[in-house]
C-alpha positions in Angstrom: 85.0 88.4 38.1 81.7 89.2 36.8 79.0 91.1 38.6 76.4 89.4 36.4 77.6 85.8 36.7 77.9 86.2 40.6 74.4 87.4 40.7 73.0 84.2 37.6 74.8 81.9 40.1 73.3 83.5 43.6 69.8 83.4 42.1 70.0 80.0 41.4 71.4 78.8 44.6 68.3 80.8 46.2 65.9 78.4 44.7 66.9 76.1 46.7 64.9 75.9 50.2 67.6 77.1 52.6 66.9 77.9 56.0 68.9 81.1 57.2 71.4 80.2 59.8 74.9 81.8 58.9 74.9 85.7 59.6 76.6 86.7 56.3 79.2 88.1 55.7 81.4 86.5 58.2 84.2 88.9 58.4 87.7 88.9 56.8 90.9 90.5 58.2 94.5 90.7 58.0 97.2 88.5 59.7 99.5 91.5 60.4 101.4 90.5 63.5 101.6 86.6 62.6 102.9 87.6 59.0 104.6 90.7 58.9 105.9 91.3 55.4 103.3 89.3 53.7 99.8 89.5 52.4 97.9 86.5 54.5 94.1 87.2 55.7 91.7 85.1 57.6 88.0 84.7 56.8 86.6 83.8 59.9 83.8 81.3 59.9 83.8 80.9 63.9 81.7 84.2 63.9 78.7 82.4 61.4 76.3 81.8 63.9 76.5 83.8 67.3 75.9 80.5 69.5 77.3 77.5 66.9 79.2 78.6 64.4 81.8 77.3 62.1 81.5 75.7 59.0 78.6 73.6 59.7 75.8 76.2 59.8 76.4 77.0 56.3 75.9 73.5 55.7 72.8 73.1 57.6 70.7 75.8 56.1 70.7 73.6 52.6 69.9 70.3 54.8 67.9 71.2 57.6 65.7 73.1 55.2 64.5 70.1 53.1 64.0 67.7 56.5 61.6 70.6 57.7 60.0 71.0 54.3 59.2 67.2 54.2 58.4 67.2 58.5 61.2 64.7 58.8 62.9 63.8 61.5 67.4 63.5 61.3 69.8 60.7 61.9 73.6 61.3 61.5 76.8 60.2 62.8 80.1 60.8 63.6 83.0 60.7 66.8 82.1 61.6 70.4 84.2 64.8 69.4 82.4 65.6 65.9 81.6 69.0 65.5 78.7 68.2 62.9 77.0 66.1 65.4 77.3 68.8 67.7 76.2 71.6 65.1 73.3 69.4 63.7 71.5 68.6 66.8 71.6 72.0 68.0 70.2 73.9 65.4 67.8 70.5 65.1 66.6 71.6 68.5 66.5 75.7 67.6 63.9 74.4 64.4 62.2 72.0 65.9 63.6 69.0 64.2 63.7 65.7 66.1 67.6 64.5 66.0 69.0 61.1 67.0 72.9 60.6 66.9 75.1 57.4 66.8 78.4 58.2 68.3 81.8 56.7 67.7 83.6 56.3 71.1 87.2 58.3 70.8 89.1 59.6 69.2 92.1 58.0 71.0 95.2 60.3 71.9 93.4 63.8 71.3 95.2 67.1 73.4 94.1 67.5 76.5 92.7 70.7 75.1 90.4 68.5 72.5 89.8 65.7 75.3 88.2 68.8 77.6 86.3 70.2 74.8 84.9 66.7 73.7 83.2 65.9 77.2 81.7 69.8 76.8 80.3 68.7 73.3 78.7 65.5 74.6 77.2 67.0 77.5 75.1 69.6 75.0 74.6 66.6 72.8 73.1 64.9 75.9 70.9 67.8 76.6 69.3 68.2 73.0 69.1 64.7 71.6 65.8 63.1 70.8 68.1 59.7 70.9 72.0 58.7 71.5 73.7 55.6 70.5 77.4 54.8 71.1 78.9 52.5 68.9 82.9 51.7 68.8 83.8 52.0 65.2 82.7 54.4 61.6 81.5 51.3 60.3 79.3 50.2 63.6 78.0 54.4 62.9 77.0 53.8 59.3 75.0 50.6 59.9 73.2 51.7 62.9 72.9 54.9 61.1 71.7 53.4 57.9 68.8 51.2 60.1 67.5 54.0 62.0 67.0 55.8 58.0 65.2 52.6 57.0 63.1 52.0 59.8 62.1 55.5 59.6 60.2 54.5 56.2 61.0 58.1 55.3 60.1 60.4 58.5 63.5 60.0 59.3 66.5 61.8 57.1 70.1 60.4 56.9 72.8 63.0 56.9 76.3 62.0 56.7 79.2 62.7 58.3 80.4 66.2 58.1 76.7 66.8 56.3 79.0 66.4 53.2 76.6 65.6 50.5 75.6 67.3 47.3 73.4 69.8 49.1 75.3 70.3 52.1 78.4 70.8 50.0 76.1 73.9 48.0 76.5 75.9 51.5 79.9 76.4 50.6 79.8 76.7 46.6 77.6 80.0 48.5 80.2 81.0 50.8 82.7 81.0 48.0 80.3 83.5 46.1 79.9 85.7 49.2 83.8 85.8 49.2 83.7 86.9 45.9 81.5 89.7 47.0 83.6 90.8 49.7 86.6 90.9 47.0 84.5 93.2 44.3 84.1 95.7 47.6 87.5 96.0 48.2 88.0 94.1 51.7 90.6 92.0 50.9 92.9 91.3 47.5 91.8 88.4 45.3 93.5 85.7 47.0 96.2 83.2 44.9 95.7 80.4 47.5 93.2 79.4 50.4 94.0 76.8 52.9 91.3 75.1 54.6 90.9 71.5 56.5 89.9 68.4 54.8 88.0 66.3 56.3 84.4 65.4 54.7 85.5 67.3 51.7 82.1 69.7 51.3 83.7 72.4 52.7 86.8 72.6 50.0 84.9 70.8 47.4 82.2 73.4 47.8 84.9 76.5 48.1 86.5 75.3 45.1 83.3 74.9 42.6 82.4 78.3 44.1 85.3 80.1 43.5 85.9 78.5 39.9 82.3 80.0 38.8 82.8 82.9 40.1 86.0 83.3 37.5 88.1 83.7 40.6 92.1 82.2 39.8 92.2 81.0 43.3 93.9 77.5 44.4 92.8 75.7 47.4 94.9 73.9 49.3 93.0 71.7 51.1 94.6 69.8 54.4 93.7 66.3 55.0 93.1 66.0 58.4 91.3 62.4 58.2 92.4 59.4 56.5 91.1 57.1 53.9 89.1 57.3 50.7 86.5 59.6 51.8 89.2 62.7 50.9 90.6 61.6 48.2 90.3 63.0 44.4 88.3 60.3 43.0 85.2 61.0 45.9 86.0 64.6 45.7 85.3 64.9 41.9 82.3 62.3 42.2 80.9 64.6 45.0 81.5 68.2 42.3 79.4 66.2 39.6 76.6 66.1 42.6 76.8 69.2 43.2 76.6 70.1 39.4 73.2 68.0 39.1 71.7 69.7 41.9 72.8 73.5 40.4 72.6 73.6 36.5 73.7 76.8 36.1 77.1 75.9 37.5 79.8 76.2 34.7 81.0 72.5 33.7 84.8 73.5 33.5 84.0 75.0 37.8 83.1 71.1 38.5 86.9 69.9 37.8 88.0 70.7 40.6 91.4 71.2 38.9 92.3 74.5 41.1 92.2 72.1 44.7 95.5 70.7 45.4 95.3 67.8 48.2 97.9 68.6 51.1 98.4 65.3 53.6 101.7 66.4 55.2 100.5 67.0 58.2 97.8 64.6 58.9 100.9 62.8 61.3 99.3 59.5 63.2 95.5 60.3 62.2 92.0 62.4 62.7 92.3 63.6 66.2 95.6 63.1 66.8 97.8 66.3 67.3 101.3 67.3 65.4 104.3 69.3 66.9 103.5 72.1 64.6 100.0 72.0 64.4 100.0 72.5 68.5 102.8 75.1 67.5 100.5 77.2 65.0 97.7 76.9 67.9 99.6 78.2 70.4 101.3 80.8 68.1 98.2 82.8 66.3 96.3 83.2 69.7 99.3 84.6 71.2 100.0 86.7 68.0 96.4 87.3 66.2 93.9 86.4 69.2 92.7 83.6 66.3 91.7 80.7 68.3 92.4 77.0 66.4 92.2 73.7 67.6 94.7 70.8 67.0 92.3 68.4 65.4 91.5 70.6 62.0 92.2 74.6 61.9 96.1 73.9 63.9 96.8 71.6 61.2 95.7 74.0 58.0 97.5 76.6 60.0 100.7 74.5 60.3 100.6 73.4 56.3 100.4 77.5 55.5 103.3 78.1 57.3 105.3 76.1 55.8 104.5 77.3 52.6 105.2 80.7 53.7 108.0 80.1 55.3 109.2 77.9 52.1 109.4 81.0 50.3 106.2 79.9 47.5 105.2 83.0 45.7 101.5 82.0 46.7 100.8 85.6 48.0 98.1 87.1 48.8 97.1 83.8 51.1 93.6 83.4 52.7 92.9 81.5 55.8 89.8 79.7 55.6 89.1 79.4 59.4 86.3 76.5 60.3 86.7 76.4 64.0 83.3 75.7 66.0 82.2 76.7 69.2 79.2 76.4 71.3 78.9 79.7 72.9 75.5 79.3 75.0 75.0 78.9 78.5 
C-alpha cells in the first residue's frame, strides 16, 4: 500500500458533498472461537451508525448530501423487508429530507425471525414517511417510483434500490480506503479474501474498486443473495465505469473489477428465502462470537465462507464484511 495514494484518493472522495453519518472506523476483530486455527476477522458495519447502521449509512452520506444540497425531496423503493427503505427514510427524517416509499408486498417464505423483524421495519417506516405506497411486484416499484421522480419536475430525487448507484456505490470505494487504514495501523493482516452479500452490488462493487486503488491484493467474494441481472458481471462492471466518471483519480486498471469473484451457491429458492446452512451459520456465530446475522444476506455470506474454510482453500487471512442493519431507537 501506499500512504500517499491512500491520502490522493481520500482527498478526492472528500470533494464530494457527503453528509457525515457512519462513525468511522467501524471496528474490526477476530473470529477466535468460531475459527480456531485460522486467521478469519470481521469488520463490523452494524456498529456504523449508533441508531441505523449497516451498510446503508455509508451509502447515504454520498446521496442524501446532494438531495439536501439541491432542497429535494427522495423517492425510492424496494420490499416491505428492505433495509434501504428502512435506512433512507430514517436518516431522511434525522436531515430533514421529505421521503416517500413504494413498497413491494413480501417477500414470501422469509424465517419467522425475518417475518418478525419486517413488521418492526414497516411500523418505523410508517412512523417517518412523508408518503407510502404498496405495490405487488419490483416492476409495479420502478414505475410508480419512476412517476413520483417525474412528477416531481426535479424537487423530488429517485434513489434506487439498495441506493446502488454511482454515488452511493463511492460510500464503499471509502470504506475500502478506511480498511486500508486500519491495515497500515496494524489491526488486522492484509486480508487475501473478503466475503460480503450481493445484492444491489454498490457495496462489493464499491469494496472492490476501493481495495484495488488502494494497491491492496485482496479478492472479494461477493454472495448473491438476489436473483437476476441486477448482480451479474456485465451491470457490475457498467456500475465500476460510473463510479470511475464520478472519481477521476481512480486508477483505470481498480475499475475491472477483476479481483470480485461472483458466489451464487447459496442463494437456494431466492431473496428472502432462508438455506439450511445459512440458518446454521446464524445460529452458530451468535452462539460462538456474539455476531448477530440474519438469514436473508449476512447468514448466507457466512454460510459461503464456511465452506471455503472448511474446503481447505488457502484463502487465509479471511475478512468478514458484516452488513447487518438494525434500528436501535425507541
Amino acid at each position: 500500500m501506499d500512504s500517499a495514494k491512500l491520502s490522493q484518493l481520500k482527498q478526492a472522495l472528500d470533494r464530494l458533498p457527503r453528509i457525515p453519518l457512519v462513525e468511522m472506523p467501524t471496528p474490526v476483530r477476530k473470529l477466535a472461537r468460531a475459527f480456531p486455527g485460522l486467521e478469519v476477522w470481521l469488520k463490523d458495519d452494524s456498529h456504523s451508525h449508533p441508531i441505523y447502521g449497516g451498510n446503508k449509512p455509508r451509502k447515504l452520506e454520498y446521496l442524501l448530501a446532494r438531495v439536501k444540497n439541491k432542497k429535494q425531496s427522495v423517492v425510492t423503493f424496494g420490499f416491505e423487508s428492505s433495509n434501504h427503505a428502512v435506512a433512507t427514510v430514517y436518516h431522511c427524517s434525522q436531515h430533514g429530507i421529505p421521503c416517500h416509499l413504494v413498497l413491494v408486498r413480501g417477500p414470501e417464505g422469509m424465517a419467522p425471525s425475518d417475518e418478525a423483524l419486517k413488521e418492526k421495519k414497516l411500523a418505523l417506516m410508517r412512523s417517518l414517511a412523508t408518503s407510502i405506497e404498496t405495490v405487488d411486484n419490483y416492476p409495479q416499484a420502478a414505475r410508480a417510483g419512476t412517476r413520483k421522480w417525474l412528477l416531481g419536475l426535479g424537487k423530488i430525487r429517485l434513489i434506487p434500490p439498495g441506493g446502488s448507484n454511482a454515488l452511493g456505490t463511492l460510500g464503499y470505494v471509502r470504506a475500502a480506503l478506511e480498511l486500508a487504514e486500519q491495515i497500515e495501523r496494524g489491526e488486522l493482516p492484509p486480508p487475501k479474501a473478503i466475503f460480503v452479500p450481493l445484492g444491489t452490488s454498490g457495496t462489493a462493487v464499491g469494496l472492490a474498486i476501493g481495495l484495488a486503488a488502494a494497491g491492496l491484493p485482496t479478492k472479494v467474494f461477493a454472495v448473491k443473495v438476489v436473483p437476476g441481472k441486477i448482480n451479474e458481471l456485465p451491470r457490475l462492471r457498467w456500475l465500476a465505469r460510473q463510479v470511475g466518471k464520478l472519481v477521476r483519480e481512480l486508477p483505470r486498471e481498480s475499475l475491472t473489477l477483476l479481483n470480485l469473484a461472483i458466489e451464487g451457491s447459496e442463494l437456494g429458492a431466492g431473496y428472502g428465502k432462508p438455506t439450511k446452512d445459512g440458518l446454521r451459520a446464524v445460529e452458530r456465530w451468535l452462539s460462538e462470537e456474539g455476531v448477530k446475522l440474519e438469514p436473508t444476506y449476512s447468514g448466507k455470506a457466512a454460510a459461503v465462507l464456511e465452506r471455503y474454510t472448511g474446503d481447505g482453500e488457502n484463502l487465509s487471512p479471511i475478512l468478514f464484511w458484516l452488513t447487518y442493519s438494525e434500528y436501535r431507537g425507541q
